[in-house]
C-alpha positions in Angstrom: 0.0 0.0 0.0 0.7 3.6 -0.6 1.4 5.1 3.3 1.9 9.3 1.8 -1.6 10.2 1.6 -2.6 13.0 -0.5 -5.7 14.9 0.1 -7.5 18.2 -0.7 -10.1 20.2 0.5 -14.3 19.6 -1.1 -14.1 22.9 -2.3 -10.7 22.5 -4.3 -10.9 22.2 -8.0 -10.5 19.4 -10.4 -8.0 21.8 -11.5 -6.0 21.4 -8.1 -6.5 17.4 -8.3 -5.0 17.2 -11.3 -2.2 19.0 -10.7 -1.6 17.6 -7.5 -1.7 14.4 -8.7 0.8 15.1 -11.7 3.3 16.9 -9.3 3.4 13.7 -7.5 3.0 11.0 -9.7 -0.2 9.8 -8.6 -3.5 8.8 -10.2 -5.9 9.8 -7.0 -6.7 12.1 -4.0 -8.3 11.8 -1.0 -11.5 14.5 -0.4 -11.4 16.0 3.0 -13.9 18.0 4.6 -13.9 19.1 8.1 -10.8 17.5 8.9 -12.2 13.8 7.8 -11.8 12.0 4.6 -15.3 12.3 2.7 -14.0 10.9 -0.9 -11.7 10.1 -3.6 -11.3 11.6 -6.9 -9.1 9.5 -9.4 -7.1 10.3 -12.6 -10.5 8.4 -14.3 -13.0 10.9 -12.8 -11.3 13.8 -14.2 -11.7 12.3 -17.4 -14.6 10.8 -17.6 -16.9 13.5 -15.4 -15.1 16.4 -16.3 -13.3 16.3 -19.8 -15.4 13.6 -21.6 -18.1 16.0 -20.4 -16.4 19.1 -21.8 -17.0 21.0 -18.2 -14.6 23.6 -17.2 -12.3 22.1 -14.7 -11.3 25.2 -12.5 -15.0 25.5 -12.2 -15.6 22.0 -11.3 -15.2 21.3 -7.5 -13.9 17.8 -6.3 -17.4 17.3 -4.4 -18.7 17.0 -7.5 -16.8 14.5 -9.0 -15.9 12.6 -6.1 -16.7 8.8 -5.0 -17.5 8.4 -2.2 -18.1 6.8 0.6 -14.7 5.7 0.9 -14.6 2.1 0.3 -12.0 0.7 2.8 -10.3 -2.4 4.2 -8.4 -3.2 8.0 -4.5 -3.3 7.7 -4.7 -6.4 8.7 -6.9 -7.9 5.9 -5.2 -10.3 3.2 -4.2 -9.0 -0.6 -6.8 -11.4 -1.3 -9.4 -9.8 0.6 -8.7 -6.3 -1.0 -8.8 -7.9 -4.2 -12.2 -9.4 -3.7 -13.5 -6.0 -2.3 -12.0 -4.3 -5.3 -14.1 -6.6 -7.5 -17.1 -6.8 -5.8 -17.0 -2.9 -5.7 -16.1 -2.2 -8.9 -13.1 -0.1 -8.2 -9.1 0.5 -8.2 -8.2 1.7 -5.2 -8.9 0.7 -1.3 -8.6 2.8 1.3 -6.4 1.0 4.1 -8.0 1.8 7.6 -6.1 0.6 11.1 -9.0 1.2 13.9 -10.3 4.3 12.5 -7.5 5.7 11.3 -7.0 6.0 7.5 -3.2 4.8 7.5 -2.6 4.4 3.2 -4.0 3.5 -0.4 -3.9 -0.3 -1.6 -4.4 -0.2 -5.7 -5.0 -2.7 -8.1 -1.5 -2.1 -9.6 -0.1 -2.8 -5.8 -1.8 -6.1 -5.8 -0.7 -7.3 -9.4 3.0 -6.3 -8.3 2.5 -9.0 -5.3 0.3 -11.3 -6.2 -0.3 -11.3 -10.4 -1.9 -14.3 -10.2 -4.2 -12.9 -8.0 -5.1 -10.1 -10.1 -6.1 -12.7 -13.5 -8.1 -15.0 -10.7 -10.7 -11.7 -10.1 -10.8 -10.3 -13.5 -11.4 -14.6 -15.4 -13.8 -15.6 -12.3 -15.6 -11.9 -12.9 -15.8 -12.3 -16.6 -17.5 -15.8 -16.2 -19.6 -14.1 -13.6 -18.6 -16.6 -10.8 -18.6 -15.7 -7.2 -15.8 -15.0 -4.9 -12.2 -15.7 -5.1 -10.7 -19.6 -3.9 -7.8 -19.5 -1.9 -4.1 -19.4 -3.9 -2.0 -22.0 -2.8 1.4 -20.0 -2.6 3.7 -22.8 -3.8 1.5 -23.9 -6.7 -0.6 -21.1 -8.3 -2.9 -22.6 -10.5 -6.1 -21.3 -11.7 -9.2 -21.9 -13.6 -10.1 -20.0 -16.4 -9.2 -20.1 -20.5 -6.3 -21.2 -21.5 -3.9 -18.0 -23.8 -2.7 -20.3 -26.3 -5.4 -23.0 -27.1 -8.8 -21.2 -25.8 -10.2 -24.0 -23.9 -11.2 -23.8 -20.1 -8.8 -25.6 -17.4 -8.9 -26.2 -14.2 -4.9 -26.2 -13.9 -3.6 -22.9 -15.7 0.0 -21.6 -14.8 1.7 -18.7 -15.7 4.6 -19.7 -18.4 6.1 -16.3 -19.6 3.3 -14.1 -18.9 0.7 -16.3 -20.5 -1.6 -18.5 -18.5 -1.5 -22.3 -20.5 -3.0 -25.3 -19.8 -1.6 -28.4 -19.1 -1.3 -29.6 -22.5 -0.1 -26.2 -23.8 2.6 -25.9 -21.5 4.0 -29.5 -22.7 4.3 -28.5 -26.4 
């Protein structure tokens, strides 16, 4: 997770988001108002609720194009868990919570840096809309899903240079 959190003020501008978030290198902000975090406006939102929509973005105020409630997750939850909140709500980025406390930012590209296999298991098992995610077994990842080189469903794919084959295809 991300622990430097950024945040602005509701009343700031999409124009102040955006160049907060390229000064830094980031793709989101955190919304404050009075002193608690309200919502989170991403690199997405500016584009798709403000430019895609032609609106003028010093005009436009972060409450406006804001998500919120903040969807968050305990510190102490697994990547796994985060990943299966992430799917189930339709979103990048988690907000990482220890009691009450917002403590950092857990995004989709943190969990594919740790756990890739992870990240193919949510987006196969959402486009066959199947339920939630089945425990990885860390010294054998294998998933089901469609196998990259032949097309057929297995209940055994591995990764084999960045593709995900089936037991026949990785014998060939």
């Amino acid at each position: 997770m991300t622990k430097q959190l950024v945040a602005l003020p509701v009343e700031s501008s999409v124009v102040d988001a955006a160049l907060e978030m390229t000064k830094r290198g980031i793709s989101s902000v955190l919304v404050t108002a009075g002193g608690a975090y309200v919502g989170i406006v991403t690199d997405r939102d500016v584009i798709g609720k403000v430019v895609a929509l032609d609106l003028h973005p010093r005009r436009v105020r972060l409450a406006d194009v804001m998500t919120s409630p903040i969807v968050s997750i305990r510190d102490d939850a697994s990547v796994q868990a985060a990943a299966e909140t992430m799917r189930a709500n339709k979103i990048r980025r988690l907000v990482v919570q220890h009691e009450e406390e917002v403590v950092g930012i857990i995004s989709e590209s943190d969990i594919i840096r740790v756990e890739p296999e992870l990240h193919f298991l949510i987006r196969e098992r959402s486009r066959l809309g199947l339920g939630g995610v089945a425990p990885l077994e860390p010294s054998r990842p294998l998933i089901n899903g469609f196998c990259e080189d032949c097309g057929n469903y297995s209940e055994d794919l591995r990764n084999v240079d960045g593709r995900w084959l089936c037991e026949d295809c990785r014998g060939r």
